[in-house]
C-alpha positions as CSV (number, residue, x, y, z in Angstrom):
1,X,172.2,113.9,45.6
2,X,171.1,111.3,43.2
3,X,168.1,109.8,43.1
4,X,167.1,106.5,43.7
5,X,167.0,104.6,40.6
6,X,165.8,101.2,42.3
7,X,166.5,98.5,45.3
8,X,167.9,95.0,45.4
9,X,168.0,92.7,48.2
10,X,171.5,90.3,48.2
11,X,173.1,88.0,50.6
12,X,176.3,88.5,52.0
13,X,178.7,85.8,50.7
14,X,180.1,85.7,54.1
15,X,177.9,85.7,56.5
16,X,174.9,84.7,54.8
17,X,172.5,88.2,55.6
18,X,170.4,89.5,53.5
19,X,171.4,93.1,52.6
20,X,169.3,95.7,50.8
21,X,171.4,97.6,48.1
22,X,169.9,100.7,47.0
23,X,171.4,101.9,43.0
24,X,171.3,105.4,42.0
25,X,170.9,106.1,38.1
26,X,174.8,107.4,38.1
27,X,175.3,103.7,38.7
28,X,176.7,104.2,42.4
29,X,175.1,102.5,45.3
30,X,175.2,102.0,48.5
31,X,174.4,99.2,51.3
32,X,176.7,97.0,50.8
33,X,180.3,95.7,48.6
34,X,180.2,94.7,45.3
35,X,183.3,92.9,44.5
36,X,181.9,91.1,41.1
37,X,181.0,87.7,39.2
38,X,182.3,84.5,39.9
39,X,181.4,81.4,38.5
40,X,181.8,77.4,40.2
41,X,181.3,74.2,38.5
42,X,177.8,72.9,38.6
43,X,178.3,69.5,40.2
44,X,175.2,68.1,39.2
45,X,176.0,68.6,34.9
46,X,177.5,65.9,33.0
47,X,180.4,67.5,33.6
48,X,184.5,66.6,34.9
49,X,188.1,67.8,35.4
50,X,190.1,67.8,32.2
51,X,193.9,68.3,32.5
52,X,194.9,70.7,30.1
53,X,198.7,70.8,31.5
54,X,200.9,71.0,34.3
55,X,202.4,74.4,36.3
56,X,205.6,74.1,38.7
57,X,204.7,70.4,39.5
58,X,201.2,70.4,39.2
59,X,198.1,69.6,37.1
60,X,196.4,72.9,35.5
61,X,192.6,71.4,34.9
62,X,189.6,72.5,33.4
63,X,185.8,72.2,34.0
64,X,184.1,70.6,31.0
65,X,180.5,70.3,32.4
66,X,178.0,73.8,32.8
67,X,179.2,76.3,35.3
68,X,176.9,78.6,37.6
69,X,177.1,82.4,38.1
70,X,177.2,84.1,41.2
71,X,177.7,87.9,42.3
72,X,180.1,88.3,45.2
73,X,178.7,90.5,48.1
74,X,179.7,91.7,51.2
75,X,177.3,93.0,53.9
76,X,178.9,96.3,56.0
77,X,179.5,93.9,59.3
78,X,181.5,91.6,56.9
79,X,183.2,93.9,54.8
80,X,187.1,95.3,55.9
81,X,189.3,98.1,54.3
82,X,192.9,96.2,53.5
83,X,194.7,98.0,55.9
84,X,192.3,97.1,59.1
């Protein structure tokens, strides 16, 4: 069994619950889903939406202003295998 290498508390991006995720040191963990990093225009910079192009019809854009970082989590309640 491996042994606890330390605790995090995150909230689900669903539901909004805060889950406790406990990491092992073989980097496994358990308490929740992981499903990465994803980042969103931060509104509030100086920022706007550049078009860089167009794609079948429509305008490909991009963010010039600061963007913010967020991990993606989902509690157990939340969380569905694809074929469910």
């Amino acid at each position: 069994m491996p042994r606890e290498k330390c605790t995090i508390k995150r909230d689900c991006t669903e539901c909004g619950k805060t889950t406790e995720i406990t990491i092992y040191e073989d980097d496994t963990y358990e308490g929740g889903h992981y499903f990465g990093e994803f980042t969103v225009p931060d509104e509030d910079s100086e920022g706007e939406y550049e078009k860089t192009g167009e794609w079948e019809g429509h305008d490909v854009v991009k963010w010039t202003g600061k963007e913010e970082s967020h991990e993606y989590w989902e509690c157990e309640d939340c969380y569905c295998l694809p074929n469910q």
